[in-house]
C-alpha positions as CSV (number, residue, x, y, z in Angstrom):
1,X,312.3,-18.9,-80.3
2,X,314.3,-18.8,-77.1
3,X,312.9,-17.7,-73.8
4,X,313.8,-14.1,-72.5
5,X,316.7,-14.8,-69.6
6,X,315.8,-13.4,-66.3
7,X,312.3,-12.1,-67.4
8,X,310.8,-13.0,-64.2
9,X,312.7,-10.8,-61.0
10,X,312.3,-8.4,-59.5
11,X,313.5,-4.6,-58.7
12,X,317.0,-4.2,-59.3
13,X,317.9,-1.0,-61.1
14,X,321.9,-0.8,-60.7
15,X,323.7,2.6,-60.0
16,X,324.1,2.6,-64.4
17,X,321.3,0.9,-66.5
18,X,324.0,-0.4,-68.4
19,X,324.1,-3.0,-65.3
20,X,321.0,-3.7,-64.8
21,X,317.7,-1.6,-65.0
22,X,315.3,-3.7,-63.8
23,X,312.0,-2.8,-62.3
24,X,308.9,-4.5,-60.5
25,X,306.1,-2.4,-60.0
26,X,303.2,-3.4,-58.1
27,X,304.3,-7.5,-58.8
28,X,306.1,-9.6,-56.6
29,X,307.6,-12.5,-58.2
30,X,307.0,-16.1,-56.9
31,X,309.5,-19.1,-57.7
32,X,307.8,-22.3,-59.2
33,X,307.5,-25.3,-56.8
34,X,306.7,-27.6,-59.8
35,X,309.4,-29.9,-60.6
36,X,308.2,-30.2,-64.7
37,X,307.5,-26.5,-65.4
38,X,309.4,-25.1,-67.6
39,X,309.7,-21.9,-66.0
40,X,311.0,-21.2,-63.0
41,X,309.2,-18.3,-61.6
42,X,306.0,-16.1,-61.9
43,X,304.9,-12.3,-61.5
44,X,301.6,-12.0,-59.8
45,X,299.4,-9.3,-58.6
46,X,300.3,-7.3,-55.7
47,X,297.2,-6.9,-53.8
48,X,294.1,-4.1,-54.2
49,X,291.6,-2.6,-51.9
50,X,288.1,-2.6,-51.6
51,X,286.5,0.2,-49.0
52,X,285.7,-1.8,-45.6
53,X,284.2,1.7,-43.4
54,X,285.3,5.2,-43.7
55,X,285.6,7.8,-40.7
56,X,285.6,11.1,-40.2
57,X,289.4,11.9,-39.6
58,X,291.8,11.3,-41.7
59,X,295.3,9.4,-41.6
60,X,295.0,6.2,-40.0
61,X,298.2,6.0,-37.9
62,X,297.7,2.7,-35.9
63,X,295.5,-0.5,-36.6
64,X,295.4,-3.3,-33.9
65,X,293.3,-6.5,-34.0
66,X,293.2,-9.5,-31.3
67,X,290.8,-11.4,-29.9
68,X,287.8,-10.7,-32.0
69,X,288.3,-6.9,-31.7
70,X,289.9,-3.8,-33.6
71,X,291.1,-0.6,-33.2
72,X,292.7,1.8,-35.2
73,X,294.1,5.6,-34.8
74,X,293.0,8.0,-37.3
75,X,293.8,11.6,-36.4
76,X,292.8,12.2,-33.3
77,X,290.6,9.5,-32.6
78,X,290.7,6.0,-31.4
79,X,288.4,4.0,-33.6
80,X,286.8,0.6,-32.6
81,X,286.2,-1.2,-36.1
82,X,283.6,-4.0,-35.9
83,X,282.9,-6.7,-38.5
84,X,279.6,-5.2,-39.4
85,X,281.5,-2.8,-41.9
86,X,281.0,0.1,-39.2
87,X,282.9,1.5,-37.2
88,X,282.5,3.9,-33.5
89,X,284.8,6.6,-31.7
90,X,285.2,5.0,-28.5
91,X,284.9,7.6,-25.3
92,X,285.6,9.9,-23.3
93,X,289.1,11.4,-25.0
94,X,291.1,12.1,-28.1
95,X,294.8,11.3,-28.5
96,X,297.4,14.2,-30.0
97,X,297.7,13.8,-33.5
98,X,300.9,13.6,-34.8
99,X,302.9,13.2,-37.6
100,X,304.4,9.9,-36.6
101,X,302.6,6.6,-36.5
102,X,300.7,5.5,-33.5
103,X,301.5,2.1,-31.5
104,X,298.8,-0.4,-29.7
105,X,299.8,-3.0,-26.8
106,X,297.3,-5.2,-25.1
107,X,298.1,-6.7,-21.9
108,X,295.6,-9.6,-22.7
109,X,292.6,-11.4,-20.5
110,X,294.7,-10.7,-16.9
111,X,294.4,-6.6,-18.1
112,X,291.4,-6.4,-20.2
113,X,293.4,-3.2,-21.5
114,X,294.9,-1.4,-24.4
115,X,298.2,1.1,-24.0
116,X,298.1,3.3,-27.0
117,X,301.1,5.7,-28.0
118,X,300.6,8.8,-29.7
119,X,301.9,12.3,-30.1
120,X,304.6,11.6,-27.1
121,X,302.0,10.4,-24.9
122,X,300.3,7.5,-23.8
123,X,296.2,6.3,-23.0
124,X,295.0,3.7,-21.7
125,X,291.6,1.9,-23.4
126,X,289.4,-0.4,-21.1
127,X,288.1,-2.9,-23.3
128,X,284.7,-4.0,-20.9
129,X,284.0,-0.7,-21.1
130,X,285.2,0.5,-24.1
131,X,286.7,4.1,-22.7
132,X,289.5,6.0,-23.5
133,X,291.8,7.7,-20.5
134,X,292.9,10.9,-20.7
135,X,296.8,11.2,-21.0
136,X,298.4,9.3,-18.5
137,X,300.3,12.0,-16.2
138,X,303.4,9.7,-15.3
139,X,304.0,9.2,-19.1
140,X,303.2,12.8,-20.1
141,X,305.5,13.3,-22.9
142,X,307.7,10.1,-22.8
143,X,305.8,7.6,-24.6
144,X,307.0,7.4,-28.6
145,X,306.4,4.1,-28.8
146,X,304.5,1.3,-26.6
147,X,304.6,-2.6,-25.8
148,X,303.6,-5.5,-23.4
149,X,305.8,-8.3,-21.8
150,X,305.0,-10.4,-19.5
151,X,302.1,-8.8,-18.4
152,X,304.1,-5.6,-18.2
153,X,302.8,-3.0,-20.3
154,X,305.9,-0.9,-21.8
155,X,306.6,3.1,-22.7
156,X,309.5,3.8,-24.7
157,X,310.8,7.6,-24.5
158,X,313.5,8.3,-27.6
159,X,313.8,11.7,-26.0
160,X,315.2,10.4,-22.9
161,X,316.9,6.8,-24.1
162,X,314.3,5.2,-21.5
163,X,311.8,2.5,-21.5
164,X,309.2,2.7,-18.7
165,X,306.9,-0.4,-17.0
166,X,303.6,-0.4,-15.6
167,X,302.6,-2.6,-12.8
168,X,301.8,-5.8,-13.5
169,X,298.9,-6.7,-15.2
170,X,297.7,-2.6,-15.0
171,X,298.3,-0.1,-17.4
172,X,297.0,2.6,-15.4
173,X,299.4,2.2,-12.4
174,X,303.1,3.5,-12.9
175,X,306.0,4.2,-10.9
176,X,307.9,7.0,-12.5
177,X,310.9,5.1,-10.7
178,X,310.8,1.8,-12.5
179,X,312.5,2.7,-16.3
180,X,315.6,1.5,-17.5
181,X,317.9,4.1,-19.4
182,X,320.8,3.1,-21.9
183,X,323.9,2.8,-20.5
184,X,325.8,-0.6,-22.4
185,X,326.5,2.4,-25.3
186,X,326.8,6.1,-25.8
187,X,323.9,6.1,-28.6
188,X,320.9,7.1,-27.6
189,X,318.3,4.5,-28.5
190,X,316.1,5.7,-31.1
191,X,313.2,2.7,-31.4
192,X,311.7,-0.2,-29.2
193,X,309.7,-3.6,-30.5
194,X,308.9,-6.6,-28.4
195,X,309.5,-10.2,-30.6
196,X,307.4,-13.1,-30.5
197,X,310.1,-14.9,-27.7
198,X,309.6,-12.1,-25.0
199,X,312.9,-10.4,-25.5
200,X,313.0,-6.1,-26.3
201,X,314.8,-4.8,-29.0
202,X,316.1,-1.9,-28.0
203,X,317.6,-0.1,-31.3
204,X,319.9,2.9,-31.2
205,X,321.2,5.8,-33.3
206,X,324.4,3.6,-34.2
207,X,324.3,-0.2,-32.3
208,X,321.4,-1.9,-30.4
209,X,320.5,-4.7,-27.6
210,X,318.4,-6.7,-26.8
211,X,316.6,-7.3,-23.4
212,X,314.5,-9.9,-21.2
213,X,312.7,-10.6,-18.2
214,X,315.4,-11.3,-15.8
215,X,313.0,-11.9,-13.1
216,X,314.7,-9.5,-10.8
217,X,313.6,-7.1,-8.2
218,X,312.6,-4.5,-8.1
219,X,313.3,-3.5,-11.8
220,X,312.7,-7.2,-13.5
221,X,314.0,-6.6,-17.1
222,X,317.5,-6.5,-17.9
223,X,319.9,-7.1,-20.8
224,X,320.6,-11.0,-22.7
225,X,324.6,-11.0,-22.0
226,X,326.2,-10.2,-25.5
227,X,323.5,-9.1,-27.1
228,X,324.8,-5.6,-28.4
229,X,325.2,-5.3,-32.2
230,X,326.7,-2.6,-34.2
231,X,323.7,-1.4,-36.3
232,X,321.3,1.4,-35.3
233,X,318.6,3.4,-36.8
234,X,318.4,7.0,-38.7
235,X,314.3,5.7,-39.2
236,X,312.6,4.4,-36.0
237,X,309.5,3.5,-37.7
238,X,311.4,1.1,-40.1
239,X,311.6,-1.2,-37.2
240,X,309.2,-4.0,-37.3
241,X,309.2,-7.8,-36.8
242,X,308.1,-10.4,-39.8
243,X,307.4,-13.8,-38.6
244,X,310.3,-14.4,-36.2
245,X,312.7,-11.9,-38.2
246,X,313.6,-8.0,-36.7
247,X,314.2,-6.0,-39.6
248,X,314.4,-2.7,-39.9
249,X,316.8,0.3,-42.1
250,X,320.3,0.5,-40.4
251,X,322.2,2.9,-39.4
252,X,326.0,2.8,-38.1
253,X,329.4,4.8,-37.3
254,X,330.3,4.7,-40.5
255,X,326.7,5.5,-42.5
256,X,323.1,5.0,-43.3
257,X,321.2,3.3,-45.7
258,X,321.4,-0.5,-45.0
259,X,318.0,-3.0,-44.5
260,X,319.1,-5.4,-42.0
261,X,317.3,-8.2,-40.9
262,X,318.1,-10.6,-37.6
263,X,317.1,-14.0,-36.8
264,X,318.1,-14.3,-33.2
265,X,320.9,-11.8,-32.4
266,X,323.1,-11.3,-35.5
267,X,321.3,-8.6,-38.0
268,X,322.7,-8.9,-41.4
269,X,322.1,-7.5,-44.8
270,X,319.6,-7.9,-46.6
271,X,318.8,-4.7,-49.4
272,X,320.9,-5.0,-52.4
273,X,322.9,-2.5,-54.3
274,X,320.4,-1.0,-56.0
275,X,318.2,-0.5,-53.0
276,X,320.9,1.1,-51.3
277,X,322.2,3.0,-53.9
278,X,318.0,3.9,-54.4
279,X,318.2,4.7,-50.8
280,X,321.4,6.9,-50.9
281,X,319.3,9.3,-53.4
282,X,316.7,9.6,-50.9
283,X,319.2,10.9,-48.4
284,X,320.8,13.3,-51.1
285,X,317.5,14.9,-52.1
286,X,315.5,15.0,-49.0
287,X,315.3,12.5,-46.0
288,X,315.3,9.1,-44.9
289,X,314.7,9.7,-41.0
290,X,310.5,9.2,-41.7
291,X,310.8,5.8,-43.2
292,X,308.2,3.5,-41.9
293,X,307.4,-0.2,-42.3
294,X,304.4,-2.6,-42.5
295,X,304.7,-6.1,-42.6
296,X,301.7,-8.3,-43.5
297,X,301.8,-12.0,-44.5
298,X,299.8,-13.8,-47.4
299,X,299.6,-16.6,-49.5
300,X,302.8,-18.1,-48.0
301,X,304.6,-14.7,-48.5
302,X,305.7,-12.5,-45.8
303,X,306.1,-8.4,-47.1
304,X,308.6,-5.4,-45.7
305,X,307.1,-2.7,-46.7
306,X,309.4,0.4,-46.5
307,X,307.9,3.7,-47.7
308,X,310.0,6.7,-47.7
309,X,306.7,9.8,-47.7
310,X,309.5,12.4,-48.0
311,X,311.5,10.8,-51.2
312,X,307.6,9.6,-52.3
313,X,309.1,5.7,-52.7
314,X,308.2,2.6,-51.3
315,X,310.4,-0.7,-51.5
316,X,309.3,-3.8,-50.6
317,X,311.6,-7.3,-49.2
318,X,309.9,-10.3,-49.8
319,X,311.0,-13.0,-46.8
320,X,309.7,-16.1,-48.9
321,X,311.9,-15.1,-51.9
322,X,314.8,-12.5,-50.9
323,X,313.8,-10.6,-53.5
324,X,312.9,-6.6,-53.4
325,X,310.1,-5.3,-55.5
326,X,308.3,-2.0,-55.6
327,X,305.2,-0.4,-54.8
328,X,302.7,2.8,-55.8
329,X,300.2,4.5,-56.8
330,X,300.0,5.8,-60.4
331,X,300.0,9.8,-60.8
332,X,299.1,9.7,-64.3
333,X,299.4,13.5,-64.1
334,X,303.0,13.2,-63.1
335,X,303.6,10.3,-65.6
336,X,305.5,8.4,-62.4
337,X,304.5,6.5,-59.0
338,X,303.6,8.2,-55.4
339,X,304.2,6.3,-52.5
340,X,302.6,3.4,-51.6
341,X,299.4,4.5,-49.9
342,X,298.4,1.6,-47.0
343,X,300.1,3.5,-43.6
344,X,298.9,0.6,-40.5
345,X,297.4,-3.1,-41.1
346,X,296.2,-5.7,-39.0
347,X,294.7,-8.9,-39.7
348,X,291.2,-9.2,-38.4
349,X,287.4,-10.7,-39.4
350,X,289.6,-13.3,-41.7
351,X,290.8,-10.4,-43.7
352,X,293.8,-7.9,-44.3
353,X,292.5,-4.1,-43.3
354,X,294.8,-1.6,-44.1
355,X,294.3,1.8,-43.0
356,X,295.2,4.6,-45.7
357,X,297.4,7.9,-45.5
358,X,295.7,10.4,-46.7
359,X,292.0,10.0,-46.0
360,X,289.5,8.0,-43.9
361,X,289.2,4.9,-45.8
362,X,290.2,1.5,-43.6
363,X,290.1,-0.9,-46.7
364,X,290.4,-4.8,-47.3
365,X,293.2,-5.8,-48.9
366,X,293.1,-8.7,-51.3
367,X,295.0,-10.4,-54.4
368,X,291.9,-10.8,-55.5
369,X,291.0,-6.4,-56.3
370,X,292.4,-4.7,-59.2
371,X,292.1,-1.0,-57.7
372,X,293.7,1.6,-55.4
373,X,291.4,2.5,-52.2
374,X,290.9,5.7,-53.9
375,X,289.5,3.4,-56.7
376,X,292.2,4.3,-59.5
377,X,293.2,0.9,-61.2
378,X,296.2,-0.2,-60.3
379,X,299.1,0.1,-62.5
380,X,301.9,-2.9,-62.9
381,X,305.7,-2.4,-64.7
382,X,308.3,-4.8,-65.1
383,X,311.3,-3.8,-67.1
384,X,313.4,-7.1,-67.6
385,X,317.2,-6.8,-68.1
386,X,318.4,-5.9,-71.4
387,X,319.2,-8.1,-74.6
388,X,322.6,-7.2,-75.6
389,X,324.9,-7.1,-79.1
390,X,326.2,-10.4,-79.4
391,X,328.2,-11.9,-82.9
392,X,327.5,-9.2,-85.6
393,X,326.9,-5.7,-86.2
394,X,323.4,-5.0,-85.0
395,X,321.0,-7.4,-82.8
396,X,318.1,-7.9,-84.2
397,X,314.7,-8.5,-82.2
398,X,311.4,-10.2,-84.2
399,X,309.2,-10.6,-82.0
400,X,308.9,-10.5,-78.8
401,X,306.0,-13.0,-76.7
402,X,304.7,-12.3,-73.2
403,X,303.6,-15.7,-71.2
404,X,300.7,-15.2,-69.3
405,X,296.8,-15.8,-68.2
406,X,294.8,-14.9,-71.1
407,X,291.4,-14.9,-71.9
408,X,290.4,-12.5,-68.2
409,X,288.5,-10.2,-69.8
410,X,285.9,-8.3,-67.7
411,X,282.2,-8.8,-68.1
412,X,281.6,-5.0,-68.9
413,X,283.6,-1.2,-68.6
414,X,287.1,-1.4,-68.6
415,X,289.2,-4.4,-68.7
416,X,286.1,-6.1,-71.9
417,X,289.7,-6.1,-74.0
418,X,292.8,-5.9,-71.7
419,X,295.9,-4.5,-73.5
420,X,299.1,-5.0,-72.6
421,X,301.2,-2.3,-73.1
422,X,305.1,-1.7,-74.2
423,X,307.5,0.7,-74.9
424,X,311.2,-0.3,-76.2
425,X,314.7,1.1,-75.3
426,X,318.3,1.2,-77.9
427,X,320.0,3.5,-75.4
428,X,318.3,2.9,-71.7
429,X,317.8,6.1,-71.5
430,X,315.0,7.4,-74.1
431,X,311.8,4.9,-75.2
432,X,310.1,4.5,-78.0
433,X,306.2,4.8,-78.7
434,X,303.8,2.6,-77.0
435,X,302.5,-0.4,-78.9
436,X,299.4,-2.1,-77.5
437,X,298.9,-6.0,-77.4
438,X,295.6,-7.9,-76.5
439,X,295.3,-10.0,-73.4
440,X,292.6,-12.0,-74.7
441,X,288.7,-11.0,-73.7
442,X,286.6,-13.0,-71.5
443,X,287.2,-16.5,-72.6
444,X,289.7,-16.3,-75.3
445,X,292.5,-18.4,-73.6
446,X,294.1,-19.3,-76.5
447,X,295.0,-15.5,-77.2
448,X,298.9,-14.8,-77.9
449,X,300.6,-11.4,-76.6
450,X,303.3,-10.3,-78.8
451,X,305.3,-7.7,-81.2
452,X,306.7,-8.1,-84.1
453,X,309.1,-6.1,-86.7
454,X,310.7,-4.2,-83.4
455,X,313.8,-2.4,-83.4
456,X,317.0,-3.5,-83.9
457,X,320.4,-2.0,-82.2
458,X,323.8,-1.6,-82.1
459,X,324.3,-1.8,-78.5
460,X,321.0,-2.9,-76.7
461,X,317.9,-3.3,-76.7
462,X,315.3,-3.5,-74.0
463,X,311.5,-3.2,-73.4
464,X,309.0,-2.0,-70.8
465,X,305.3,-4.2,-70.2
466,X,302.9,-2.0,-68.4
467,X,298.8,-2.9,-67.7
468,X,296.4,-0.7,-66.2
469,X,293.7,-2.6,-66.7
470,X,291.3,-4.5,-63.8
471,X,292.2,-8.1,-63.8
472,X,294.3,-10.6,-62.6
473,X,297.5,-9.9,-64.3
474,X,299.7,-13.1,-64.1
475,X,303.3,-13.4,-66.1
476,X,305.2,-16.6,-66.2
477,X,307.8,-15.3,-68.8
478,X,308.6,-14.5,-72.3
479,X,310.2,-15.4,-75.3
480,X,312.1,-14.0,-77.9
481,X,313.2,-14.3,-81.6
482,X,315.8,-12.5,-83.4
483,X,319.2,-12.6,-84.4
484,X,322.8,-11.7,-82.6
485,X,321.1,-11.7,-79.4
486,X,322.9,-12.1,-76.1
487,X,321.3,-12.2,-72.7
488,X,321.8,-10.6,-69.6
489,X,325.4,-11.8,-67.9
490,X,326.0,-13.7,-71.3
């Protein structure tokens, strides 16, 4: 028995399956840190959701935590989300609801205040007293996006390629005389973010800067010398930093349909070919101008989420690893995946919330839950790369034995006797019947998960492990017996 090559990876289904056809659904694989283990890597869990508080709007566009508060965007309502499990309109105002993601910027203890973006215009929340302004007239219809530097609270207008600044330390004094407006390039920028070492990143249709606090008068912001780069945006929501990393899906002279990501000043690539060419399809068949990102870190791991809602795809970059993997939920109607469904997260009361797309629900997101917010259990795919036809006429596969956690069995309903499920491939493009394998009930940890008597092939061979059931689903690899068998790359 030899082990399966490259079992453990994750998403990388080549422009022909006869390259690769790899898939990672709802598993992010984790590389081994333990010099003696014979295997090298893991696939473990993507995190679940358990319902924190629902509200009475739905689609939550913004969540923002700091300081022992929270406060999220849902329709047209700014939401203060307390640790009881409750959560309050706060007063006096509603925000325009919009397709597009909100954005929240505190301008910390000197400001006691929040700037919140929305529909194309901007609000201003007074923490001690817990109001909402109405729409600030200055910033009527130029605020896509907001920030804070420096004490200066900033309101980005993609209409107009400007950035506005508030006075110091007061979000609800502006002079409609103090913007900056692109000039370095002839692209319009298209998307604003403010990193962790003060500096503005300023991206366009087709290049972008990057700007700081010059300490000038009487406009005190201006660009770092050098800093242009020659990668826009089609997507401004894709924009987002990850630890100390700007990433976000590019966009230059010459196309569309690269993730870039830049440590200091230099963005470079970072999707593969199969994410791109994934991404190209998007563009064919519909659009790639809504993609949005969330980025949350845990368990050492920091995630780029980048959901496309019109191609109904999400794809997400693991920093720790390099690797891509995928997300969604399970239409079992459909017989395929729907977009990943968290839209906004923040990370407050010691916990991940993440705010959902389609309803009310703000849930807590853990490793540790099996199920969608919606409650559906969640459904995990990996499709390693194919066995091929080495010496001989036909390859012949045995058996085939899955590594991983037995004996998690639930207590009672579904899950009592986990199955593992696959499906097998000769051609990569048609699959066989699905054949069911135990995953050992509560306690039986010396259960084995395997097939035998599979099918043989004259080309390839390949199979496909599913689980829909709630527990901790956890794969360290597999092994495989047969005869004239050649791995992947052999």
């Amino acid at each position: 028995m030899a082990q399966y090559p490259g079992f453990i990876y994750g998403s990388n289904e080549d422009q022909s399956p006869w390259a690769d056809c790899e898939r990672t659904v709802n598993w992010y694989p984790e590389q081994s840190q333990a010099s003696a283990s014979p295997h090298s890597a893991a696939l473990y869990p993507c995190p679940g959701y358990e319902a924190y508080v629902t509200v009475n709007d739905l689609n939550c566009r913004a969540l923002f935590a700091m300081a022992g508060r929270c406060y999220s965007v849902v329709g047209p309502h700014v939401y203060q989300i307390y640790e009881t499990n409750s959560a309050a309109v706060v007063t006096s105002g509603t925000v325009v609801n919009d397709p597009n993601p909100a954005s929240i910027a505190s301008n910390g203890d000197a400001g006691g205040q929040l700037l919140i973006g929305s529909g194309g215009n901007a609000y201003l929340l007074t923490i001690a007293s817990n109001t909402l302004s109405a729409s600030i007239g200055t910033l009527a219809g130029k605020c896509t996006m907001v920030g804070m530097i420096d004490g200066y609270f900033l309101s980005f207008d993609s209409a107009a390629s400007k950035f506005y600044i508030s006075a110091l330390n007061n979000g609800a004094s502006w002079d409609a005389t103090q913007y900056a407006q692109r000039s370095i390039a002839p692209d319009p920028w298209k998307a604003m973010v403010v990193d962790g070492n003060r500096q503005i990143w300023l991206i366009g249709e087709q290049t972008g800067e990057v700007w700081y606090d010059a300490g000038t008068s009487p406009f005190p912001f201006a660009p770092v010398p050098g800093s242009v780069f020659g990668y826009g945006t089609p997507a401004p929501y894709s924009v987002k930093l990850a630890d100390d990393t700007m990433i976000w899906l590019s966009q230059t002279a010459e196309g569309a349909g690269v993730v870039v990501a830049a440590t200091g000043l230099e963005p470079q690539r970072i999707s593969s070919y199969a994410i791109e060419t994934a991404i190209a399809g998007y563009a064919r068949t519909s659009t790639i101008t809504d993609a949005e990102a969330v980025v949350y870190s845990d368990q050492g791991h920091t995630f780029y989420c980048l959901t496309f809602p019109s191609a109904n795809a999400t794809w997400v970059f693991d920093l720790a690893t390099g690797l891509w993997h995928e997300r969604g939920i399970w239409d079992s109607s459909a017989g395929d995946y729907d977009l990943w469904g968290p839209r906004s997260h923040c990370y407050a009361f010691g916990q991940h919330l993440v705010g959902d797309r389609t309803s009310g629900l703000i849930c807590t997101m853990d490793t540790d839950y099996t199920t969608e917010c919606n409650g559906d259990v969640i459904r995990r795919v990996r499709v390693p790369p194919p066995l091929w036809l080495g010496q001989g006429r036909r390859l012949f596969v045995s058996r085939l034995t899955v590594l991983l956690e037995p004996g998690l069995g639930t207590a009672t309903g579904q899950g009592v006797d986990p199955q593992m499920m696959m499906r097998t491939s000769t051609d990569l493009k048609r699959w066989s019947a699905t054949q069911l394998a135990s995953a050992g009930k509560q306690g039986e940890f010396n259960t084995r998960v395997y097939w035998t008597r599979l099918a043989s092939s004259d080309r390839v061979w390949v199979p496909e492990l599913s689980v829909a059931d709630p527990i901790p689903w956890r794969l360290v690899g597999a092994n495989v017996e047969g005869r004239n068998i050649q791995g992947p790359r052999g």
